[in-house]
C-alpha positions as CSV (number, residue, x, y, z in Angstrom):
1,X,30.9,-15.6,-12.0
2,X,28.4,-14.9,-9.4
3,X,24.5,-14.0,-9.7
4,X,24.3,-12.5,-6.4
5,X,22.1,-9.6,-7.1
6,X,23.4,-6.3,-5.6
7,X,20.6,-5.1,-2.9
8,X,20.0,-1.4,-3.0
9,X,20.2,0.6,0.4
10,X,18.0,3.6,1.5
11,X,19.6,6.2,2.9
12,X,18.6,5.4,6.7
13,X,19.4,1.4,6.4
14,X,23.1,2.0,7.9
15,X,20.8,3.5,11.1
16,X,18.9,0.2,10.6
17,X,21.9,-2.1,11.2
18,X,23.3,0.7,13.9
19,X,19.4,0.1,15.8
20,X,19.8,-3.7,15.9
21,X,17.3,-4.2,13.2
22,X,16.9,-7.8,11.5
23,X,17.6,-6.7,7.6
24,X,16.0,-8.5,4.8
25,X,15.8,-8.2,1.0
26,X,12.4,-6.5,0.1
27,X,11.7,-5.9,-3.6
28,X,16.0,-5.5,-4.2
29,X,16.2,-3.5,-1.3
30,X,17.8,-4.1,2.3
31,X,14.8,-3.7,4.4
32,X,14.5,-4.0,8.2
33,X,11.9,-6.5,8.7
34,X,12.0,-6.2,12.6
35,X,13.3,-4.0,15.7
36,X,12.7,-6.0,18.2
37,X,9.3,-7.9,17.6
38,X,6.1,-8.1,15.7
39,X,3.9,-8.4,18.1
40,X,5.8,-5.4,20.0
41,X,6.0,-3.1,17.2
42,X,2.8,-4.2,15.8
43,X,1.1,-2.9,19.5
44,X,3.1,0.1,19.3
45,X,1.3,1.5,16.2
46,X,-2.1,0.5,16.9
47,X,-1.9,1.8,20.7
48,X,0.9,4.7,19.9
49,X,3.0,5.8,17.2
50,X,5.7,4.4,15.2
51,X,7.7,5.1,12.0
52,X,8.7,3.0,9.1
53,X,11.5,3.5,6.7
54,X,9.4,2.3,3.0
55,X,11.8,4.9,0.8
56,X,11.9,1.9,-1.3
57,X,8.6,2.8,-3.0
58,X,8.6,4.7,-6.1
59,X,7.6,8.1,-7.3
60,X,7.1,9.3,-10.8
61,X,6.0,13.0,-11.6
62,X,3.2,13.3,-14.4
63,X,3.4,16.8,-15.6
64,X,1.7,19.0,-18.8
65,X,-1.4,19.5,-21.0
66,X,-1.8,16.1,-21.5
67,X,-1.2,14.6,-18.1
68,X,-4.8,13.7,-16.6
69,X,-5.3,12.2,-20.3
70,X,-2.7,9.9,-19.9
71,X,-3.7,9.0,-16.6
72,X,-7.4,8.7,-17.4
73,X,-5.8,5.8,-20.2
74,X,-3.6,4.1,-17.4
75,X,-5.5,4.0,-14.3
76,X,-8.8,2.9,-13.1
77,X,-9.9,5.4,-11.0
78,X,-11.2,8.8,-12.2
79,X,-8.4,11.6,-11.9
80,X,-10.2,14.2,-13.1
81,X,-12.1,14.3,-9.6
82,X,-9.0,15.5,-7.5
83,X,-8.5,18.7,-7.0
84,X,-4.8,20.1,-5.9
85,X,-4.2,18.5,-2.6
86,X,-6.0,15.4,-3.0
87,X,-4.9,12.0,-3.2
88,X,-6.5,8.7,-4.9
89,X,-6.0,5.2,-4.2
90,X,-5.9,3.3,-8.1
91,X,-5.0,0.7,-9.7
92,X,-3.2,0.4,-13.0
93,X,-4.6,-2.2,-15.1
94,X,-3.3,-4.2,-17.9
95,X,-4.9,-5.2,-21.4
96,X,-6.1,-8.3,-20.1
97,X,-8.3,-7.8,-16.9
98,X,-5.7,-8.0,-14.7
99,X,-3.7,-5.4,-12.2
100,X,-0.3,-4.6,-12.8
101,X,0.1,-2.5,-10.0
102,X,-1.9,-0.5,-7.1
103,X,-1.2,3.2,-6.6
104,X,-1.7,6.2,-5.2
105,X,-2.0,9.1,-7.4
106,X,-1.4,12.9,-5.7
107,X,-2.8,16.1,-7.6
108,X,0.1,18.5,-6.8
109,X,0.1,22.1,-7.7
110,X,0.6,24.0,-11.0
111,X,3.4,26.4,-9.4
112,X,6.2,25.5,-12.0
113,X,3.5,24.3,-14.5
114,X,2.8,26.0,-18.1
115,X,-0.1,27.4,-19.0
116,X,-3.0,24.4,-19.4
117,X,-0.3,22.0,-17.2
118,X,-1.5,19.5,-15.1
119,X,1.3,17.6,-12.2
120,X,0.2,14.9,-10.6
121,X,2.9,12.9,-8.2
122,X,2.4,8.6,-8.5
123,X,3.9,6.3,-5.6
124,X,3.6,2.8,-6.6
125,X,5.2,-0.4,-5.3
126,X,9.0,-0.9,-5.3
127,X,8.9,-4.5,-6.9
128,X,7.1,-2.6,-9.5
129,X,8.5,0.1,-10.5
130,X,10.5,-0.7,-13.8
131,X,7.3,-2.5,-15.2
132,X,5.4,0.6,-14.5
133,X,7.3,3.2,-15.6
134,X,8.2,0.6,-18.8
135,X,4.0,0.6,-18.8
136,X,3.0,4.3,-18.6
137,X,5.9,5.3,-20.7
138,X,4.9,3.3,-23.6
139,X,1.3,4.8,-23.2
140,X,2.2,8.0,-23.1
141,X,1.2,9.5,-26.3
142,X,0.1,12.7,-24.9
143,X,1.7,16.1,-24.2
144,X,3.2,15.1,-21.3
145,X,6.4,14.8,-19.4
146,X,7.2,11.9,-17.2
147,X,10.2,12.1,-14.7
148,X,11.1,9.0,-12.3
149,X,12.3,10.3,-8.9
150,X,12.2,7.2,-7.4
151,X,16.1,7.4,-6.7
152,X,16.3,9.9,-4.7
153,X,13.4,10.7,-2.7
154,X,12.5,9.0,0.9
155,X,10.1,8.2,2.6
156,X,9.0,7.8,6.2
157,X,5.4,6.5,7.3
158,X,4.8,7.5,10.7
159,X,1.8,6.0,11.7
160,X,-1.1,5.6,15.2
161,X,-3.4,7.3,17.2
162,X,-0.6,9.5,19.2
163,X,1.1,10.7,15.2
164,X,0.1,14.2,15.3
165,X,1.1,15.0,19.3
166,X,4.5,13.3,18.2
167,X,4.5,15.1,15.0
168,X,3.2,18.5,15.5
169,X,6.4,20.0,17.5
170,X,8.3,20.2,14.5
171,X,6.1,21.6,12.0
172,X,3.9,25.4,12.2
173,X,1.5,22.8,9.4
174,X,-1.8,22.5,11.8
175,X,-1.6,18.5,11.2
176,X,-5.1,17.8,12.4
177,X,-6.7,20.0,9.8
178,X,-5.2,17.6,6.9
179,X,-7.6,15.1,6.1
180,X,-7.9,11.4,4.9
181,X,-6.4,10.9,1.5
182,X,-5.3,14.4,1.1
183,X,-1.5,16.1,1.7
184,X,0.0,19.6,2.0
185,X,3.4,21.2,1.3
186,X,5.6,22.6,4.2
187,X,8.2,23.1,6.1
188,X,8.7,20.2,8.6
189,X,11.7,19.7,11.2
190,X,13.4,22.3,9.8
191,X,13.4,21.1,6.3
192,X,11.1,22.5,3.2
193,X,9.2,21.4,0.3
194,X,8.1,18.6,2.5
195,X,5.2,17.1,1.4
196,X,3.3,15.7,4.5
197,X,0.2,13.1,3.5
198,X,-2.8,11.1,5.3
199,X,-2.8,7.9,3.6
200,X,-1.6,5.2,5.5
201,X,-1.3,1.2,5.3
202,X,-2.2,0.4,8.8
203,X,-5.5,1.3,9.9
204,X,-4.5,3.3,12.7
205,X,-4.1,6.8,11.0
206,X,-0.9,8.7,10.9
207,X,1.1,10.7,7.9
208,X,3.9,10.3,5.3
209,X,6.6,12.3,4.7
210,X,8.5,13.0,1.7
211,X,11.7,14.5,1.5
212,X,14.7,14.4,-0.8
213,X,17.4,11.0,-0.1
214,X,20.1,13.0,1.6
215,X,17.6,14.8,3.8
216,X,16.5,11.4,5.2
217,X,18.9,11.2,7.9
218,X,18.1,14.9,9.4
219,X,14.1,14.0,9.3
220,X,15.1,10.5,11.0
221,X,17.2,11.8,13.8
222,X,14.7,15.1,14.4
223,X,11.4,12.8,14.4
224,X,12.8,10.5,17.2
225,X,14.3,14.2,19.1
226,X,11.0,15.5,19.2
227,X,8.8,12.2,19.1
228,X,10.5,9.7,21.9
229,X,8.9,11.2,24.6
230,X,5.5,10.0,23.0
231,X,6.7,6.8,22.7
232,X,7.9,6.9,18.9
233,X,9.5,3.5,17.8
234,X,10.7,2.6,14.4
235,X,8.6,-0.5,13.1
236,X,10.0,-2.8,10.6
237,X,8.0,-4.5,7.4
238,X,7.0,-7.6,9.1
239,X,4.3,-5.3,11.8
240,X,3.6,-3.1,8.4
241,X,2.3,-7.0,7.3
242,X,0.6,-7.7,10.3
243,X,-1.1,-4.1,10.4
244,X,-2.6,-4.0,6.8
245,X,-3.7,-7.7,6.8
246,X,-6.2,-6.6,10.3
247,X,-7.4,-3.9,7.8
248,X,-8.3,-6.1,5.0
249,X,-5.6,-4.2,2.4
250,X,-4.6,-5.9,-0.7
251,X,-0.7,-6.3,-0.7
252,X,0.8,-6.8,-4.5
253,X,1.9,-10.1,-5.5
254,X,-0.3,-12.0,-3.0
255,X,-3.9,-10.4,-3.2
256,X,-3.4,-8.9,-6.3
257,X,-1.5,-8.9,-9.4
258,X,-1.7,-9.4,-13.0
259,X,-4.1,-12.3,-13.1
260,X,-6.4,-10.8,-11.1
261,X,-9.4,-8.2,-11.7
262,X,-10.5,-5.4,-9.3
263,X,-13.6,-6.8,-9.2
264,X,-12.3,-10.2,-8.0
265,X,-10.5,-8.1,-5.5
266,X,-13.2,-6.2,-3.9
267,X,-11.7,-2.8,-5.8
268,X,-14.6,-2.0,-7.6
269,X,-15.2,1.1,-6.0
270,X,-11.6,1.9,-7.7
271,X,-12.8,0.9,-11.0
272,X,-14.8,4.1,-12.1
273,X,-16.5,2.8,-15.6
274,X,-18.4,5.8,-16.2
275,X,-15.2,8.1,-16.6
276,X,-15.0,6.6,-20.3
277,X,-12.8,4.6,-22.0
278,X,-9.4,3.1,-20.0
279,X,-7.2,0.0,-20.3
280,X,-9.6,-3.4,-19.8
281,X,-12.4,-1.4,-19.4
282,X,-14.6,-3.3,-21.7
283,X,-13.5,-6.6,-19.5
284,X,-14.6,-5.1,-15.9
285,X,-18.2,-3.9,-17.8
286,X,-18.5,-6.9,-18.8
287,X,-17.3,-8.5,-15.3
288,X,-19.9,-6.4,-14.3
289,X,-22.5,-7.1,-16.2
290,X,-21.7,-11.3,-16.3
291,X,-21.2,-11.5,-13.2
292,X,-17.0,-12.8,-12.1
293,X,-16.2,-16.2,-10.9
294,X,-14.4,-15.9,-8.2
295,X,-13.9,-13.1,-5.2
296,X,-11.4,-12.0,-2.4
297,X,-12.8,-13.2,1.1
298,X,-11.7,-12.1,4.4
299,X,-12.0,-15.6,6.8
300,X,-11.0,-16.2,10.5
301,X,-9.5,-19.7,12.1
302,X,-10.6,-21.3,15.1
303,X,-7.7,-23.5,15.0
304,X,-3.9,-21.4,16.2
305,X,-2.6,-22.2,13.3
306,X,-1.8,-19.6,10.3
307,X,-3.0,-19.4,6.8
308,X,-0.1,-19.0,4.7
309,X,0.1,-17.9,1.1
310,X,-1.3,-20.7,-1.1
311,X,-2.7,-23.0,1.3
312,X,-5.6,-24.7,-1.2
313,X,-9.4,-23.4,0.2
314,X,-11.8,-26.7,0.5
315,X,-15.4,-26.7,1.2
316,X,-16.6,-29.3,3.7
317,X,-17.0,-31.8,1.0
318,X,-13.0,-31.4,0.4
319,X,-13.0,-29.8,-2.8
320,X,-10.6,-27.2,-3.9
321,X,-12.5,-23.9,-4.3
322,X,-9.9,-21.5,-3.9
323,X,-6.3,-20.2,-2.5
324,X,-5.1,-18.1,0.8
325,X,-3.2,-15.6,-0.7
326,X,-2.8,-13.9,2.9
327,X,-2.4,-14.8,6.1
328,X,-1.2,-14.4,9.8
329,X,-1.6,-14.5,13.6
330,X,-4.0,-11.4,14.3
331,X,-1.6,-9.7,17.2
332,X,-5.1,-7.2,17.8
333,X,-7.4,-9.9,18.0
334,X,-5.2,-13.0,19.5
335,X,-6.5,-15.7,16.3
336,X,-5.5,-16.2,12.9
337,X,-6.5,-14.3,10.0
338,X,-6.4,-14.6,6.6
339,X,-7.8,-13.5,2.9
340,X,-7.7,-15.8,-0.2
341,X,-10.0,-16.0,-3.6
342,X,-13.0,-18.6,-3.6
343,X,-15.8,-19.6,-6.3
344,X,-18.1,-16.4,-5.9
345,X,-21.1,-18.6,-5.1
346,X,-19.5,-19.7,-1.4
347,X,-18.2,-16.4,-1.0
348,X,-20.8,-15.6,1.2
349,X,-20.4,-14.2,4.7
350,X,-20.9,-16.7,7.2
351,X,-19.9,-19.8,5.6
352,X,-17.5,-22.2,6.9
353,X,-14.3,-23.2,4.6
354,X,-11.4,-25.4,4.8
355,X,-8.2,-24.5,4.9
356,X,-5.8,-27.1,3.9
357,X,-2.3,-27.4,5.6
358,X,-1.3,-30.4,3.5
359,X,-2.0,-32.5,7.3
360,X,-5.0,-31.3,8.4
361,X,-7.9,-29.4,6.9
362,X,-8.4,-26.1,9.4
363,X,-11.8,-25.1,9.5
364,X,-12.2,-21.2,8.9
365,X,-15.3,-18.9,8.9
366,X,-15.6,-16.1,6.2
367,X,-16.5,-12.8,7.6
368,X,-16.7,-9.0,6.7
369,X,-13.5,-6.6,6.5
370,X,-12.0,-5.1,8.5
371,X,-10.6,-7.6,10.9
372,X,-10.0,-4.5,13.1
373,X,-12.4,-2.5,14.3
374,X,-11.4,1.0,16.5
């Protein structure tokens, strides 16, 4: 009897293999990791334009009278500030202080709504996305309807400074009018009902697009018609790692996760107290007020060596003060990076850690986010 777990396929990883992509499971998915390099692909976006496949995030619709309730409960941001068209990065927390997922949360319109209906669109993280529904579900005591589309929508992030010259062929949508952290509906490459976003993991701006799973391969094969003569390249997950670790973003399951606070993380400007009462909001007020232990610290190496995930953090004395939960070779900036939790009383920019390889202690400085700087 085998346990081989079954990975799940978007509906572009066939083009994937056909492209010469290295595959790799991702949160049960087969994900290309890489095209041809990191460093390559890495360059691409920051310089260019490139596109990634991440249809294996997930998508639940919030819909009725009840819905911004419910979301009020579950999330730590205040909803009831967006308006139809905007967007809100979140976190959900759990009962204990701790994060069991980071979101984004999309105020979509009340077209097919009732009377006193509110719709809001959620995309969380694909390792996530059975505890999260499992989560708001069982909070859901409202008058609202929750549908998980997660199945069959796609995704594609196509992200860098050149986006909207590659981009702007195939849609009549003026893409330079749509802002930072807000989305419109449209038709794009010939398709409608697309919903095109400005959100964006990598720092170097750039759009989503949202289209149902058996449209995926139209958008895929129009995007690179129109967009190869910018210089469009698909990007794999291991650049998307690379990219968000230069801007400082949490990634789920190393930064973050369910023993860890907002406040620890550096998401307090997530954690909206004043909206009332929401899940652990009595624990961050009183983070707040008390003061946490620990914090999320952004630190650079002088050595070439990389951070990786759990490397212990020392101080010069050679005592355990924290953990890297992140870490790479900066392709930007040419040194390695990394972020990790340390006591909140060394967490101060400016002072030198330790970070221990299990050989050698590599001495690292902490310093402000981002890494990189436009």
């Amino acid at each position: 009897m085998s346990n081989t777990i079954e990975l799940k396929n978007t509906a572009l990883s066939a083009k994937h293999i056909e492209l010469g992509a290295k595959m790799t499971p991702f949160a049960g998915y087969n994900m290309p990791v890489v095209y041809t390099n990191i460093i390559e692909e890495h360059q691409a976006v920051r310089n260019n334009v490139g596109v990634f496949d991440v249809s294996h995030m997930g998508e639940f619709i919030v819909r009725g009278k009840g819905a911004l309730e419910l979301l009020q409960l579950v999330t730590s941001n205040d909803v009831s500030k967006l308006e139809i068209g905007d967007i809100q990065y979140s976190c959900i927390p759990n009962h204990n202080g701790g994060i069991i997922d980071d979101l984004l949360v999309y105020r979509l319109s009340e077209e097919n709504c009732s009377k006193g209906e509110r719709a809001y669109m959620l995309v969380v993280n694909a390792s996530n996305i059975e505890k999260d529904w499992e989560w708001i579900a069982e909070h859901n005591k409202f008058d609202t309807h929750l549908i998980n589309i997660s199945e069959r929508t796609g995704l594609l992030a196509v992200q860098g400074p050149n986006a909207v010259a590659a981009l702007q062929e195939l849609t009549d949508v003026d893409l330079s009018e749509i802002k930072y952290y807000n989305f419109v509906k449209g038709d794009f490459a010939g398709l409608s009902n697309v919903i095109i976003s400005a959100t964006g993991y990598t720092g170097s701006g750039g759009f989503e697009l949202y289209v149902n799973n058996d449209q995926m391969p139209t958008l895929w094969e129009r995007l690179f018609s129109v967009g190869k003569k910018h210089g469009l390249v698909p990007v794999g997950l291991g650049a998307r790692d690379t990219l968000r670790l230069e801007m400082g973003f949490c990634l789920y399951g190393n930064d973050i996760d369910d023993n860890t606070s907002p406040l620890e993380a550096g998401l307090s400007w997530i954690t909206k107290l004043n909206k009332g009462t929401f899940n652990s909001s009595e624990i961050f007020a009183s983070q707040k007020e008390a003061g946490i232990t620990k914090k999320l610290v952004a630190f650079k190496l002088e050595d070439r060596r990389v951070p990786r995930h759990d490397y212990e953090i020392q101080d010069e004395a050679g005592k355990n003060i924290g953990k890297v939960t992140s870490g790479t070779m900066s392709p930007t900036l040419s040194y390695p990076i990394g972020m990790g939790y340390v006591e909140k009383s060394l967490a101060k920019t400016g002072n030198t850690i330790y970070i221990n390889t299990g050989k050698k202690a590599l001495k690292a400085e902490i310093v402000k986010l981002p890494f990189y700087k436009k």
